[in-house]
N, C-alpha and C positions, 0 to 999 in steps of 0.2 A: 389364746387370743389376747395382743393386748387391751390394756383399759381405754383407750381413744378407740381402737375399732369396737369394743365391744360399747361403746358411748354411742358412737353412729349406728352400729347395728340396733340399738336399743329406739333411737329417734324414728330409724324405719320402719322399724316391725309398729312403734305407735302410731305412723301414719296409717299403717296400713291395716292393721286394729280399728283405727277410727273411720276409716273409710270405706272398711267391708262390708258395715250393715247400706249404705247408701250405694255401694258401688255395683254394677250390671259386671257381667261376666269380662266384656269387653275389658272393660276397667281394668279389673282386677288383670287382665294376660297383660296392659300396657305397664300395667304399676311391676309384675313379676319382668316385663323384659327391662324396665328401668335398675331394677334391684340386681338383677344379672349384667348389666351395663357396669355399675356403681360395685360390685365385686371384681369387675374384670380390671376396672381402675384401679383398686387396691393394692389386685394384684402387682398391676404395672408400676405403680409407686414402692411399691416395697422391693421390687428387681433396683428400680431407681436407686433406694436406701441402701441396696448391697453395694451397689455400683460405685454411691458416694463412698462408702466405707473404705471401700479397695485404696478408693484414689488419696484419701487422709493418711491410710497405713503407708502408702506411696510415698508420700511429702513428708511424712515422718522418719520415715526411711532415709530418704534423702538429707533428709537435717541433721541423721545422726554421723552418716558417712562425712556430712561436712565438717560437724564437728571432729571427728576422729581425726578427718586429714588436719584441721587446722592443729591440734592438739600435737598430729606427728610434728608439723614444720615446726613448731613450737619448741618439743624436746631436740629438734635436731641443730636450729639456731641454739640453743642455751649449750648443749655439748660441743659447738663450734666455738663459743664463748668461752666456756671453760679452757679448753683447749689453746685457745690463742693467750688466755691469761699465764697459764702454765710457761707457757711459749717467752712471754716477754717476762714471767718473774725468773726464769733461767736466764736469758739472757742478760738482767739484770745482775744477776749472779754473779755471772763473769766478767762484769764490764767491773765491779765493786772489785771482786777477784785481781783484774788489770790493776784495778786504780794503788791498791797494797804494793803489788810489783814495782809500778812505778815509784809509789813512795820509799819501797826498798833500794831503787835503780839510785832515787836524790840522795838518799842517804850515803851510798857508793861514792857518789859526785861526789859529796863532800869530804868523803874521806883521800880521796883521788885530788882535791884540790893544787897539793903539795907537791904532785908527780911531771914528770914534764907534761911543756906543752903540749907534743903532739897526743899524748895520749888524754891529755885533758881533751883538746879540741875534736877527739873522738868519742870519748861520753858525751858530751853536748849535742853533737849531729846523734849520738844515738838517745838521748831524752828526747831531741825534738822532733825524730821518727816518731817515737813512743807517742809522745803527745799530739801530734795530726791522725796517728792511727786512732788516739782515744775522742779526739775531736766528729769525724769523723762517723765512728762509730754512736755518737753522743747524738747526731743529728740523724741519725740513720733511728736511733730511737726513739727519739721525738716526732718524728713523721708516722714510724708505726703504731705508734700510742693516738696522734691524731686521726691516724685509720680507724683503728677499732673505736673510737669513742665518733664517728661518724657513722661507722656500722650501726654499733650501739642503735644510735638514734633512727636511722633506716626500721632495723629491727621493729624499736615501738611506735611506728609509725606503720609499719605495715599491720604489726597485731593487732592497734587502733580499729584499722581499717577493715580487718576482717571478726573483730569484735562486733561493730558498726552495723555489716554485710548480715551476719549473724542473726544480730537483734531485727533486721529489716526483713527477714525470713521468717523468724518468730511469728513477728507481726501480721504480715503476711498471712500466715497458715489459719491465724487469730480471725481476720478479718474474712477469709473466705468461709470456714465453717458458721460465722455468722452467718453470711451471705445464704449459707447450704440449711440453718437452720429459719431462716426467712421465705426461704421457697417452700419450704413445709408447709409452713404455717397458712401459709397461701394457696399451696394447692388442697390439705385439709380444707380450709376453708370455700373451694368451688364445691368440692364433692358435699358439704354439706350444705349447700343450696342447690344441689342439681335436683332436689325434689322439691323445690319453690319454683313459680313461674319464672320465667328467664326475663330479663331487662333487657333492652335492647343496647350493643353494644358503644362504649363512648369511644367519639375520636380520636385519634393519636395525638397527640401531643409533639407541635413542634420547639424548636427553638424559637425563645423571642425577639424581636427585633433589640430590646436593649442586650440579651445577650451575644447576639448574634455581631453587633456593631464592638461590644468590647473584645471578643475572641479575634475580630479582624483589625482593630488599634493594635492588639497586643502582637499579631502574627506579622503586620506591616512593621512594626517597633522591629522585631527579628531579621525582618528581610532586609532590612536596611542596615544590617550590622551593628546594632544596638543589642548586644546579647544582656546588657545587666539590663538593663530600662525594657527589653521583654520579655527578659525572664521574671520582671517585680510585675510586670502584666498580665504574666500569664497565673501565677501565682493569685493576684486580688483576683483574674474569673474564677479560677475554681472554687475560692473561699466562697464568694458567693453564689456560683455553680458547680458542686462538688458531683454531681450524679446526672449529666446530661449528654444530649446527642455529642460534642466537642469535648467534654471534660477529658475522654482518654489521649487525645489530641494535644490539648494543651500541656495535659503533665509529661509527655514526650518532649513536646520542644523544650519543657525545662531543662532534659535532660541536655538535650541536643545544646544549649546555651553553656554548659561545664565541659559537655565534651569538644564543642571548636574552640574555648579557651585552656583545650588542654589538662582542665581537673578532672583526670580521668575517676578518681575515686567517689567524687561526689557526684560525677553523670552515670555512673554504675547503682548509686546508692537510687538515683531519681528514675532511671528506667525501673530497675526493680519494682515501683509504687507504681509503674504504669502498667506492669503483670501483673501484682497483686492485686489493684484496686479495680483494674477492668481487663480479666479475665477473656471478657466474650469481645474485646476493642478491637478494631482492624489495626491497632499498632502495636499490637504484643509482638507480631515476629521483628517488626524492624526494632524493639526494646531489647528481645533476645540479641538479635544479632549486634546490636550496635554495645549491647554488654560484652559480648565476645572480644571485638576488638578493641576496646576501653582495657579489656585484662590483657591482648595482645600488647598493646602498646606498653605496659606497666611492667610487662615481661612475664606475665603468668601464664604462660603456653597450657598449664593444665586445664585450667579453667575458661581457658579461651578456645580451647578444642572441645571440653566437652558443650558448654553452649553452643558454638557454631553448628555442630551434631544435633543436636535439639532442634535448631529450626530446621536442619534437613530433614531430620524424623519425621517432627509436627507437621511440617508445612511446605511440602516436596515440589509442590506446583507454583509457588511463590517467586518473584524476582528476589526476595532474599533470601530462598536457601540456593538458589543460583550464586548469589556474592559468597553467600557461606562453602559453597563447594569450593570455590577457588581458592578461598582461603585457607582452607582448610590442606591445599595441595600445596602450599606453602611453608606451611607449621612443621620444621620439622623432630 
């Protein structure tokens, strides 16, 4: 038995120690079916604790595949790169190779200077072939050098980007097992007043009117095609309301704000915190999905396929895993 159940067991058995010389029979069968209640709970909580376990090894899981793939694209861009450098220092090779020949060709001229004309005015047509073919081929190199050094930068732009993705996953996993370790604590904590008189229960909790009026400035700002001025809106509510009925709400439309101005990487980066940070949010599938084709449009078909799958799995009876089926018949 662990040390916290053997704590609680300990607190029972002294209630019940102290109340057996004062207690009537009666008593004592309510106290044993309460103790039989408070074991059956235990039990159910510690199914719970496996259950969380699974789902951690799960996401763990997952975090490692991610890294693995990111790792493969990784080595297989840098052997692309190697390979194109190879590419252009041969061709380099022989354009230097040319350029000898040619200086061999002038050297000829000159000696040919002395010979008739016709034969002179046929070296010269043939250096000045020489020289448009080396022209030619000079500019044909300077555009593929400017290729690859735009690659290049593609390249560490996308690795950025899935470094970014990465750490926002970390994170992520960081903040739910909080989340996983807070509900312990809480539900420990009923079962050891389930043997204290019951309180009677407090009212819910709504939104308040000043929240309630800033969430709809900032969602009017939006509708009105102001996407910077409601996405800085949406942003000061959650600062000041980070954990409320609207919060998962509003970190949505943030995202939705980068993704109609087309920065798909950073409306990926802000739907992600609206999975992570609210889990239990009526907006996690339109987050899943609208990450999907955030990576569609960027050109990541992998990733864009297996999210779309996700909200089919998750959430089959949704209008969005209906958009994600269609999309998905598209990908090919």
């Amino acid at each position: 038995m662990k040390k916290g159940d053997a704590k609680r067991w300990g607190i029972i058995l002294g209630v019940v120690l102290s109340l057996y010389g004062c207690a009537t029979s009666g008593d004592v069968q309510v106290l044993d079916k309460d103790v039989q209640r408070l074991d059956s709970q235990l039990s159910q909580i510690q199914k719970e604790k496996e259950s969380i376990k699974k789902e951690n090894e799960a996401i763990r899981t997952e975090l490692t595949a991610f890294k693995k793939e990111t790792e493969t694209n990784h080595s297989s861009l840098q052997a692309e790169n190697q390979k194109t450098k190879a590419d252009l220092f041969l061709r380099l090779e022989t354009l230097q190779s040319e350029m000898r020949t040619l200086s061999t060709g002038v050297e000829e001229y000159k000696q040919f200077l002395k010979t008739p004309s016709k034969e002179i005015a046929r070296m010269k047509e043939d250096v000045e072939v020489r020289l448009k073919i080396l022209e030619e081929r000079g500019k044909t190199f300077e555009e593929r050098n400017r290729s690859l050094e735009e690659k290049n930068r593609s390249l560490e732009e996308r690795g950025r980007f899935y470094d970014e993705r990465l750490k926002a996953m970390e994170k992520g996993t960081e903040d739910r097992l909080k989340g996983v370790e807070a509900k312990w604590t809480s539900r420990l904590a009923e079962m050891e007043k389930a043997i204290s008189p019951k309180e009677p229960p407090a009212e819910p909790k709504t939104p308040s009117t000043t929240a309630g009026n800033l969430y709809k400035d900032a969602y009017e700002t939006f509708q009105r095609g102001d996407l910077d001025g409601g996405r800085r809106k949406f942003e000061a509510f959650l600062k000041q309301y980070p954990n409320m009925e609207l919060s998962d709400n509003a970190q949505f439309w943030i995202g939705e704000t980068y993704y109609l101005k087309k920065d798909f990487e950073k409306a990926i980066l802000e739907y992600e915190k609206a999975i992570v940070k609210y889990p239990e949010g009526d907006k996690v599938p339109s987050a899943l999905l609208k990450q999907g084709l955030a990576f569609l449009e960027l050109g990541d078909k992998t990733n864009a396929r297996n999210l779309l799958r996700r909200v089919t799995d998750r959430y089959p009876q949704t209008e969005q895993a209906e958009i994600a089926k269609k999309r998905l018949e598209t990908i090919k």
